[in-house]
N, C-alpha and C positions, 0 to 999 in steps of 0.2 A: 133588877130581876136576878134571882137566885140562881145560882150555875146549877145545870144538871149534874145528878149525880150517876153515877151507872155502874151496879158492878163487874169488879173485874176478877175474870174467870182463870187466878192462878192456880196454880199446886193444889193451895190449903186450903181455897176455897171450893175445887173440885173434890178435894180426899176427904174433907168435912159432910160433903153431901152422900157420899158414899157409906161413910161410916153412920150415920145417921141412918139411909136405907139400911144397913147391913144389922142397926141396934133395932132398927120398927121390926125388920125381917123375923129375927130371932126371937124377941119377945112374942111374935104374934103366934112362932111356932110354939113358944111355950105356952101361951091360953089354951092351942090345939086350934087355930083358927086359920093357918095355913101351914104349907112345909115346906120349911128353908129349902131342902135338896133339889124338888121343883123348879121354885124361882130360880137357884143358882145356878143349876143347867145353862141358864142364858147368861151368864154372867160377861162372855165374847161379845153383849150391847156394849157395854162400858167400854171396851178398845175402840167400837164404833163411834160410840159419841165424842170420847175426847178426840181421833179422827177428822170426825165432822168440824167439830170446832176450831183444830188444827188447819185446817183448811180455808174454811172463810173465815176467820178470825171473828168470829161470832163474840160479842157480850168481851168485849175489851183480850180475848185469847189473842195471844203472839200468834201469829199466822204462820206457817211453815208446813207448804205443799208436800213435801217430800215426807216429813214427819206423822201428817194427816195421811196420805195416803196409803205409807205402809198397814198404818194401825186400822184403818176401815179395810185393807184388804184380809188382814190376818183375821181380825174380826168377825166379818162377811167370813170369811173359808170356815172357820170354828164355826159361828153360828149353823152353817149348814149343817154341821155333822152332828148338831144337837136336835132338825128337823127331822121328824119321821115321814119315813116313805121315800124320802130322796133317792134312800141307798149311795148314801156319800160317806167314806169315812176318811175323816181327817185329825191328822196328829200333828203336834209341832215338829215334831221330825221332819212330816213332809214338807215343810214350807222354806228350806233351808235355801231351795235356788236362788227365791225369791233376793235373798242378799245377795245373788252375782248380776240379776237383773236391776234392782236397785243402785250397785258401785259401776255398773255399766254405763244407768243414765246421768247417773251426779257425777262419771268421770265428762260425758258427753255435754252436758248440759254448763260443767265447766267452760268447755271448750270453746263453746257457742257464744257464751257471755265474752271469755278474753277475745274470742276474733269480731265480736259486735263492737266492742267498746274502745274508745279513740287511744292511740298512742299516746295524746297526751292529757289524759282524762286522769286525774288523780283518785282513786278510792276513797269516800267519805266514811268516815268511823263511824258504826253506826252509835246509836245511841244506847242501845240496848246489847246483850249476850245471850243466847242459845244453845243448849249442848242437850246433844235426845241420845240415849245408847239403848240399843237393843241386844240382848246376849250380841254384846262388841264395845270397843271403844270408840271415845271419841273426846277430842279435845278443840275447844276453844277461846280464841284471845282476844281482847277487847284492849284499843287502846282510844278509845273516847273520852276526850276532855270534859266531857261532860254527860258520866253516865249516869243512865237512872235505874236501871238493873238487869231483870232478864231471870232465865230458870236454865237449871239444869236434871234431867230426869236418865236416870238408870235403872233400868229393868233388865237384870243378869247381864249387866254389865257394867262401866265404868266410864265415869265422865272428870275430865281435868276442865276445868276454866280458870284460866289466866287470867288474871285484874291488875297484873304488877303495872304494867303500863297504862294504866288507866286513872281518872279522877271521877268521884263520886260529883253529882249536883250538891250546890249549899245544902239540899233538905236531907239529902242521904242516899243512897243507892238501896235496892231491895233488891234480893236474890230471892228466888221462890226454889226451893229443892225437895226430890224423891229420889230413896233410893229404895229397891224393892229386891231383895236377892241381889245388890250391886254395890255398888263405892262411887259418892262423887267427892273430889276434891277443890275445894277454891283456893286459890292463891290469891293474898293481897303482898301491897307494899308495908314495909314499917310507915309505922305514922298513924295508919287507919285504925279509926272506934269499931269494933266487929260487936255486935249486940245482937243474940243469939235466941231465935225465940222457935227452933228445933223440937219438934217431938219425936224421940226415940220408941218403937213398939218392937221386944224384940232385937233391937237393933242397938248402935249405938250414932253419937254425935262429940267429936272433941274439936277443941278449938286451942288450936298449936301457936296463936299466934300473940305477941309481948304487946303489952299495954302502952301505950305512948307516956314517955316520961311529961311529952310536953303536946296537949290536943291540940292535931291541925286542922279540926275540924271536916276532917272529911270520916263518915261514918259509913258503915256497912250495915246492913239488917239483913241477917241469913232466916229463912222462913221454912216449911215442908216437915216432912216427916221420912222416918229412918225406919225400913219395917223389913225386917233379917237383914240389914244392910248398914252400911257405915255413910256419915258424913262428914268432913273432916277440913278444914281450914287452916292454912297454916304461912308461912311466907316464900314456900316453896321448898323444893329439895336443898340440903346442903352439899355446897362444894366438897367435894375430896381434893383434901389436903394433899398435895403432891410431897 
């Protein structure tokens, strides 16, 4: 019997379907058969859905509660102020608390996990890497023996993911990346195959990192798109020379 197959709802497979609505959109406006400005008023669904997805890890999505929820609530607030009759007006400006409510529960929520978990429970490296920024930073590290990849998305902001300490599976490791108004950076180790299949709009995508004199077989596949923003690979900062 045949393995299922199911897709999985990265990066490029979400910005692919977007960009696709956004080419029907405009073309239709040029027949004169609808108008772009309308539709795009709601364009605050789109934070909803990737959200949603975020959330229950719908259709092979990385699941990240925290992640989902910012974006459906930012979403949901815009949405409203695009409904008539509300009398709701909302700006990104206003929604700035919402970061001290958010660093409040993830400082919290840390706290819960360390006093839940056994003295002498060792932390398993997960398999995968994650890095979400929202106008902010954020960095994360992966030191799994056997990774298989993971995304990093920056929206007015900036994401570091760290792979030095880390080994790709035999088949390769895939990173899914967005940077949107933002910068993300991956760091690998020497040695690693980086094979680059980045779309710049707008933007740009370099790959800083030296070719293996001799293949250790462990490959990298960077993926996403770069749109006013930079994506960037390389084996990390250099030391200063004392």
């Amino acid at each position: 019997m045949a393995a299922e197959r199911r897709i999985r709802w990265g990066v490029g497979t979400f910005l692919g379907l977007v960009l696709i609505v956004l080419g029907v959109l405009f073309f239709l406006e040029n027949l004169h058969i609808a108008q772009a400005d309308q539709v795009l008023a709601f364009w605050p669904l789109v934070l909803v859905a990737v959200g949603l997805l975020k959330l229950t890890g719908a259709w092979g999505t990385p699941k990240s509660p925290w992640a989902g929820g910012i974006l459906v609530g930012i979403g949901g607030l815009l949405l409203l102020d695009e409904l008539p009759g509300l009398g709701i007006d909302v700006d990104l400006s206003d929604l700035w608390p919402l970061v001290l409510i958010f660093a409040g529960a993830t400082l919290m929520a840390g706290a819960f996990r360390r006093w839940a978990a056994k003295p002498d429970e060792a932390p398993e490296a997960p398999a995968t890497v994650h890095s979400f920024a929202f106008m902010a930073g954020n960095r994360a590290t992966s030191h799994s023996r056997e990774l298989t990849g993971g995304e990093a998305i920056a929206i007015m902001g900036g994401c570091e993911v760290d792979l030095r300490g880390a080994s790709p599976v035999s088949a390769g490791a895939v990173v899914d990346t967005f940077a949107f108004w933002g910068g993300v950076e991956l760091y690998v180790p020497p040695g690693w195959t980086v094979e680059s299949r980045v779309i710049p709009l707008l933007g740009a995508f370099e790959d800083k990192t030296e070719p293996p004199a001799v293949p250790t077989g462990e490959r990298l596949v960077v993926r996403g798109f770069a749109i006013m923003g930079g994506i960037e690979i390389s084996h990390g900062p250099k030391k200063e020379s004392s």
